[in-house]
C-alpha positions in Angstrom: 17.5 -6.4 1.2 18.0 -10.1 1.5 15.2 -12.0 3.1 17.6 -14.0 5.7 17.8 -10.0 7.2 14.2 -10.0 8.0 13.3 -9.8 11.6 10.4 -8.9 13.6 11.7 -5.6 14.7 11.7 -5.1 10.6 8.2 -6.2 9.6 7.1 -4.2 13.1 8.9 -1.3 11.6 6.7 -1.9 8.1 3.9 -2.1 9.6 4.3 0.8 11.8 5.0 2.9 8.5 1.9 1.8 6.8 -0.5 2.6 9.8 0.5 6.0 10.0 -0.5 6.4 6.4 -4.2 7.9 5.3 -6.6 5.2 6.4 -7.6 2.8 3.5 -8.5 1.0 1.8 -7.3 2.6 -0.6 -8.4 2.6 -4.3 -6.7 4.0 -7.9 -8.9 5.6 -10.0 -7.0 6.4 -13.8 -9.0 8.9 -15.9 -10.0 7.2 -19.0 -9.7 3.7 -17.5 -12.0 3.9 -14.8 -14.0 7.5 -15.1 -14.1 9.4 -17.8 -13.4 13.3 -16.6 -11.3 14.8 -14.3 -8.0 13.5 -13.3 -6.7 10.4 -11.9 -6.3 9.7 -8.3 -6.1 7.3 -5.4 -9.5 7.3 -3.2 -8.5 6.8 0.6 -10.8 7.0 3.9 -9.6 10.2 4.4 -8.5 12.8 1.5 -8.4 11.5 -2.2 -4.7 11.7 -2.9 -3.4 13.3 -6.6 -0.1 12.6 -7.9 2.2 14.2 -10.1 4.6 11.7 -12.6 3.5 8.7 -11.6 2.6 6.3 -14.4 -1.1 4.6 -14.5 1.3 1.3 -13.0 2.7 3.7 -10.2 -0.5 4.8 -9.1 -1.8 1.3 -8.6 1.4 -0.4 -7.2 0.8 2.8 -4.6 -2.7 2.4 -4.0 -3.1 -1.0 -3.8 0.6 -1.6 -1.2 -2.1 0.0 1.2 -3.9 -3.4 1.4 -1.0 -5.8 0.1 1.6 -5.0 2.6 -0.1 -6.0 5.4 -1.4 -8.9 3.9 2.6 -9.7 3.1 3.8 -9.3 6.4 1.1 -11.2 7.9 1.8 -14.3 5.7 5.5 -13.8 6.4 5.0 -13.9 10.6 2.4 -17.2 10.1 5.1 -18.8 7.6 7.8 -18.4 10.4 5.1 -18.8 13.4 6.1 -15.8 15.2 3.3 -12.9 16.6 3.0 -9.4 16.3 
């Protein structure tokens, strides 16, 4: 998507998608890396979340969008000076 298509409506619409996810923050844990038994996951508020084929760099680009997309459309409505 090209940025001169962002609108409001659009970063509303990104927003709304990440609320209605498991409550965070959420945090990737790879076996080996970070524990040393068991199998990799993401911790959330709510139920630990497994995957299956994702890459160590999947797992954290998923975990951690949890916290960074907000942060991302928050510095995009200050930048342009409009409110959610």
């Amino acid at each position: 998507m090209d940025e001169t298509y962002i609108t409001i409506e659009y970063l509303r619409e990104i927003l709304a998608k990440c609320g209605s996810t498991t409550p965070g923050p959420w945090v990737s844990f790879i076996e080996g890396r970070d524990h040393d038994s068991g199998s990799s996951f993401i911790r959330t508020a709510g139920n630990d979340i497994e995957l299956s084929g994702a890459t160590d760099a999947d797992q954290d680009f998923m975990a951690n969008a949890k916290q960074d997309i907000p942060a991302l459309v928050a510095e995009i409505v200050r930048l342009k000076g409009w409110s959610l």
